[in-house]
C-alpha positions in Angstrom: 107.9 54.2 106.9 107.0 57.7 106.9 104.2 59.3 105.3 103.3 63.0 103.9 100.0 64.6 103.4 100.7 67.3 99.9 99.6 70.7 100.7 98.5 73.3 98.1 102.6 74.9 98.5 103.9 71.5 97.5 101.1 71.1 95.0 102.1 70.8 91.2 106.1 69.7 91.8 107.5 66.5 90.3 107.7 63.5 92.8 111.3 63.5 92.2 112.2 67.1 92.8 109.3 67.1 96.2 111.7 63.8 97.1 115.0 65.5 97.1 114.0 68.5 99.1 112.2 66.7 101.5 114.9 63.8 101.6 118.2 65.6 101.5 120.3 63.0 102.6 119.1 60.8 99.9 121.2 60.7 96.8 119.3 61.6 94.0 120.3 58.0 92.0 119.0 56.2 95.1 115.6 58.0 95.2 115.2 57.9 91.5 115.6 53.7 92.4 113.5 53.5 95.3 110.2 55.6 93.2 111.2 52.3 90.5 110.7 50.2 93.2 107.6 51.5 94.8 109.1 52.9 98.1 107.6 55.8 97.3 104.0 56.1 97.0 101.2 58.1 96.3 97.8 57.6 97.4 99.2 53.7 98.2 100.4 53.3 94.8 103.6 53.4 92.9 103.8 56.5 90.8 106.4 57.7 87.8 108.7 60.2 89.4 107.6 63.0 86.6 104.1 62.5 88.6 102.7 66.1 89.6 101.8 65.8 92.9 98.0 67.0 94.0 97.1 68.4 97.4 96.0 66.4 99.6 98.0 63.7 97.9 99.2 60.9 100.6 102.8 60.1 100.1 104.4 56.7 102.0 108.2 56.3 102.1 109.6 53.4 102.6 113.2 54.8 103.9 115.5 54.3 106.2 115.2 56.7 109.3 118.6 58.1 109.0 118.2 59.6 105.7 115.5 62.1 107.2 118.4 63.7 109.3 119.3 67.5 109.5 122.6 67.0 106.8 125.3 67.2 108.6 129.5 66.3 108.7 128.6 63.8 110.7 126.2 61.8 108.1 127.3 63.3 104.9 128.2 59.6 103.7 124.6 59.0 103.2 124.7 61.7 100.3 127.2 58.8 98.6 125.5 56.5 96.1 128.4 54.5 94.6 131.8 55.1 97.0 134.8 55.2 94.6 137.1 53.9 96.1 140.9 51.9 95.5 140.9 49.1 98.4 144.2 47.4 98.9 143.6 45.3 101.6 140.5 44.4 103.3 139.2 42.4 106.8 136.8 42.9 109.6 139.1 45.0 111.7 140.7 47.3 109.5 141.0 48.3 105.2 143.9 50.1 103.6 143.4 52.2 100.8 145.2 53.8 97.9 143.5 57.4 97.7 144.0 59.3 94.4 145.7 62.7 94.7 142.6 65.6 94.9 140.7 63.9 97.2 140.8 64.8 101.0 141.0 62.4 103.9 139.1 64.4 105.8 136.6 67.1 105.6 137.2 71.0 105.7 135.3 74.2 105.4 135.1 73.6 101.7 134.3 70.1 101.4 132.8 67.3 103.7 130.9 65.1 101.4 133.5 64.1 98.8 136.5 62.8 101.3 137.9 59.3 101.7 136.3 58.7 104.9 133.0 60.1 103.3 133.4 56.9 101.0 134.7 54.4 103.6 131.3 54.8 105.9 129.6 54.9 102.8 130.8 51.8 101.8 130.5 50.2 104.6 126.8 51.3 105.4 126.1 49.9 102.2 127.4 46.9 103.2 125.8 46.6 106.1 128.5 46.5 108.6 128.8 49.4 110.0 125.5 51.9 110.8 125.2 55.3 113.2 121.9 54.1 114.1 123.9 51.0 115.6 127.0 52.7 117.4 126.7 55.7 119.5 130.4 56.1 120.4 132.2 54.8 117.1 132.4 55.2 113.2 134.8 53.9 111.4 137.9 56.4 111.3 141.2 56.8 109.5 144.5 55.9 111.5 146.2 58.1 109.3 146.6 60.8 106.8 148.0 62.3 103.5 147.9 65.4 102.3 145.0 66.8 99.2 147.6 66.0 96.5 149.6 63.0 97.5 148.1 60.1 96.3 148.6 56.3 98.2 147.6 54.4 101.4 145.8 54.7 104.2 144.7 52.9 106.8 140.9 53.1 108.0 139.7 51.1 111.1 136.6 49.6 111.2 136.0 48.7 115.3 137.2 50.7 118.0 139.8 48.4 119.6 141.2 48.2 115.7 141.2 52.5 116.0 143.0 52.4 119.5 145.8 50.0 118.7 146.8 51.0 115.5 146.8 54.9 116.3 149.3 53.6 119.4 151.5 51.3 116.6 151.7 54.6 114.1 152.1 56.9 117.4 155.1 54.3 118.5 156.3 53.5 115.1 155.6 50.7 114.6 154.2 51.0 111.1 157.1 51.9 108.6 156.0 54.4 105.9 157.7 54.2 102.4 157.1 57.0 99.8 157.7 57.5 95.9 158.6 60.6 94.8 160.0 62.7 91.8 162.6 65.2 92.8 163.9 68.0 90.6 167.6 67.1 90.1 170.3 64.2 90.9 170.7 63.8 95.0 173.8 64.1 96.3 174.7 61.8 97.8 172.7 59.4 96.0 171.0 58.0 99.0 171.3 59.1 103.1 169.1 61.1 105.5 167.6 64.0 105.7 167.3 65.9 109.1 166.3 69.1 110.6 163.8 71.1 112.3 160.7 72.0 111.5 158.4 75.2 112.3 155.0 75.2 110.9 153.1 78.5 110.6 150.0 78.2 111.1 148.1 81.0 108.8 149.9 80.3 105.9 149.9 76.0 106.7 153.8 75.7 105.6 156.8 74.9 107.4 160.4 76.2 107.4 163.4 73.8 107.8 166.4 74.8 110.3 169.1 72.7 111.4 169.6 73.7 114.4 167.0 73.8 117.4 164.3 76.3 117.0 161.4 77.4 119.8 158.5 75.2 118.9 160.4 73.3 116.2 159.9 69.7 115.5 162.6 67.2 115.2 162.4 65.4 111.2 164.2 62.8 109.6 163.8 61.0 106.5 165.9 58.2 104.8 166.1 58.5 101.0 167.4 56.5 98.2 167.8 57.5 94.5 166.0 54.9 92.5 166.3 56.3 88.8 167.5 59.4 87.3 165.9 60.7 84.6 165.2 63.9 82.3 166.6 66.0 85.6 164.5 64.2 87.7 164.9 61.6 90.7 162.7 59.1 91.1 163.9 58.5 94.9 162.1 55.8 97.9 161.9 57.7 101.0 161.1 56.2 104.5 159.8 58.2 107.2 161.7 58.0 110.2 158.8 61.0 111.6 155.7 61.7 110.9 155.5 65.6 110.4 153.9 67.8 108.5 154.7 68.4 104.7 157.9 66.3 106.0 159.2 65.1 102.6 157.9 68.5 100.7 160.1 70.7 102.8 163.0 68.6 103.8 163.2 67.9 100.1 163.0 71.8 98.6 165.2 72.8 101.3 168.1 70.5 100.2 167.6 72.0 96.9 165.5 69.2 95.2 161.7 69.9 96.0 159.1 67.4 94.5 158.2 68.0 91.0 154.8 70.5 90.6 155.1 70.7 94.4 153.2 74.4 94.4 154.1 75.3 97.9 157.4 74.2 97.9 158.9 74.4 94.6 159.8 76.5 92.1 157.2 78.5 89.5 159.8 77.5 86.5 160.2 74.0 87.4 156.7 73.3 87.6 156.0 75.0 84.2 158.2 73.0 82.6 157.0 69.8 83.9 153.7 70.9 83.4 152.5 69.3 87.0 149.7 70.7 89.1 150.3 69.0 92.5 153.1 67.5 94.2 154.6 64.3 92.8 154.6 62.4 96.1 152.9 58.9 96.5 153.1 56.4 100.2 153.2 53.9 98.6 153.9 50.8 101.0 153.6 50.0 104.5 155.3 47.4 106.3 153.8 46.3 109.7 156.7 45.9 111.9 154.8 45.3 115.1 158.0 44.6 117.4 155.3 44.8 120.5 152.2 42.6 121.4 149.5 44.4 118.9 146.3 42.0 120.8 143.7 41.1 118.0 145.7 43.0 115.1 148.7 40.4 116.0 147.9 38.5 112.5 149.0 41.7 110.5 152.8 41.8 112.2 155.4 41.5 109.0 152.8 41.8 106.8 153.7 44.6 103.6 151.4 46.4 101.6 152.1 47.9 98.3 151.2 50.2 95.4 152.6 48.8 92.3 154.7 51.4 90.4 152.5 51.7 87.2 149.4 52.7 89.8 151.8 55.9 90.3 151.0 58.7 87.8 153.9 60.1 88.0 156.3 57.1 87.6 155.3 56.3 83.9 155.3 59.8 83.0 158.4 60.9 84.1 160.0 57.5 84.5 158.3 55.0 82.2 
C-alpha cells in the first residue's frame, strides 16, 4: 500500500484522471476497477472516481508495487488490461501462438506496448505465473519470429531452460517450418526448390537474391509445392529449409511470383488489383522433429501444430 497526501496543485482533479498520472503503468480499465473496489481511498474511504479531490486529502492505494515503475520497454505489459491473444498450444514450459498479421513480435522505436510478447507477459502476469518482481534474470521470451504482416505461429517460452533448448532445436533445425502463401501466377514447375543467395541492406531492411556467391550473402533454400491454382494465383505450402530474412518474400518475387499485396516485393499493379495491403504469407504449422535428446522438452518430439486453413485470411478470399 502506498499512500498520497493532495496538495493545492493536485487539488480539484477527478480521482480517476489524479490515478492515471500518478499510476502510469496502470491501465485505465484496471484503475477504473480497483476505485469500484475500494483500493483506492480517500481519507480511508472508498470514493466515486468523478470525486474532486481536496488538499490535504489522504489517498491509500492498494497496488501492486510494480505498477508505480518509471514506464518502460521492459514493463510495458503492465499497460495491458485484457491480452488478445490466439493460443494454439499451451503447458508450463512453453505456448505457441497464432499472431494476426499487424501486430509486431517485438517492440521498435514506434511501438512497444502493443506486441505479441507485450501480451504473452501480460497474460501470464495475470495469471500469476510469471512476475519481474520474482525473476531477475528471465521473462518469458519468443524463440522465434515473423515479420509485421505475416500472420501464424510462434513459439514463446515460459522458463529459461525451455528458452535455451528450443532457440538450440530452431538454431539446429530441428523444428520444421511450413508456410501458406498466395503467389501471383502458376509455378513452374508446380513444386521444387528454391535457392540462392541472399544480401540484406541494411537502411532500406530488404534483400536481393543472387545465384551465385556474393560477399556477405547468405545461403537460402525453400521447398515449395503448388496446392491450388486459382484466379492467377497460387496457393503454394512452402517449407523452410533456412531461416533468413524476408526468405519466402524475395525468393518468391525473384522467380517471378512474389506473394500477393507483398508491398516490398511485389508489383504496384498486382497489388491494386488484388486490393491487398500486406503480404499474403501465413506459418502456419510446425512439426517438432527433435532427432536429438531435447532434456525436459523431450514430450514435444513428433508432435505437429497447425493453423487450420479457414483461420488464413487469405485462403477463403482468394481460394475459398
Amino acid at each position: 500500500m502506498k499512500e498520497f497526501t493532495i496538495s493545492k496543485n493536485d487539488a480539484g482533479q477527478r480521482l480517476d484522471r489524479w490515478l492515471g498520472k500518478t499510476v502510469p503503468l496502470l491501465p485505465a480499465a484496471l484503475a477504473q476497477k480497483y476505485i469500484r473496489l475500494k483500493r483506492v481511498k480517500v481519507n480511508g474511504k472508498g470514493a466515486q472516481r468523478d470525486y474532486r479531490l481536496c488538499a490535504g486529502d489522504l489517498l491509500q492505494l492498494y497496488i501492486n508495487d510494480e505498477f508505480f515503475d518509471t514506464p518502460t520497454e521492459g514493463n510495458a505489459f503492465l499497460s495491458i488490461f485484457k491480452p488478445v491473444l490466439d493460443i494454439v498450444y499451451e503447458d508450463e514450459n512453453i505456448m505457441v501462438c497464432n499472431k494476426r498479421p499487424g501486430l509486431l513480435c517485438h517492440p521498435d522505436q514506434g511501438e512497444y506496448v502493443n506486441t505479441l510478447i507485450t501480451h504473452i507477459q501480460a497474460y501470464l502476469y495475470q495469471k500469476k505465473e510469471w512476475s519481474p518482481r520474482w525473476e531477475n534474470s528471465f521473462a518469458p521470451a519468443l524463440c522465434n519470429r515473423i515479420d509485421r504482416n505475416t500472420g501464424g505461429l510462434v513459439i514463446a517460452a515460459k522458463t529459461a531452460p525451455a528458452l535455451r533448448i528450443l532457440n538450440d532445436k530452431i538454431r539446429d533445425r530441428e523444428i520444421s517450418k511450413f508456410y501458406l502463401a498466395a503467389v501471383v501466377g502458376k509455378m513452374a514447375p508446380p513444386s521444387g526448390e528454391l535457392k540462392g543467395f541472399l544480401l540484406k541492406d541494411e537502411k532500406k531492411n530488404q534483400v536481393a537474391v543472387y545465384q551465385k556467391p556474393v560477399p556477405g550473402g547468405k545461403t537460402a533454400a525453400t521447398r515449395y509445392q503448388t496446392l491450388q491454382v486459382k484466379n492467377g494465383l497460387s496457393l503454394v505450402e512452402c517449407e523452410l529449409l533456412t531461416g533468413r530474412t524476408h526468405q519466402i518474400r524475395a525468393q518468391f518475387a525473384a522467380a517471378g511470383h512474389p506473394l500477393a499485396g507483398d508491398g516490398k516485393y511485389g508489383q504496384r499493379r498486382d497489388n491494386r488489383r488484388l486490393d491487398r495491403k500486406g503480404q499474403a504469407l501465413w506459418s502456419y504449422k510446425l512439426v517438432f522433429d527433435f532427432p536429438t535428446v531435447a532434456g525436459e522438452l523431450e514430450y514435444l518430439k513428433g508432435k505437429v501444430l497447425e493453423v487450420p486453413r479457414e483461420g488464413i485470411d487469405f485462403v477463403g478470399e482468394y481460394f475459398g
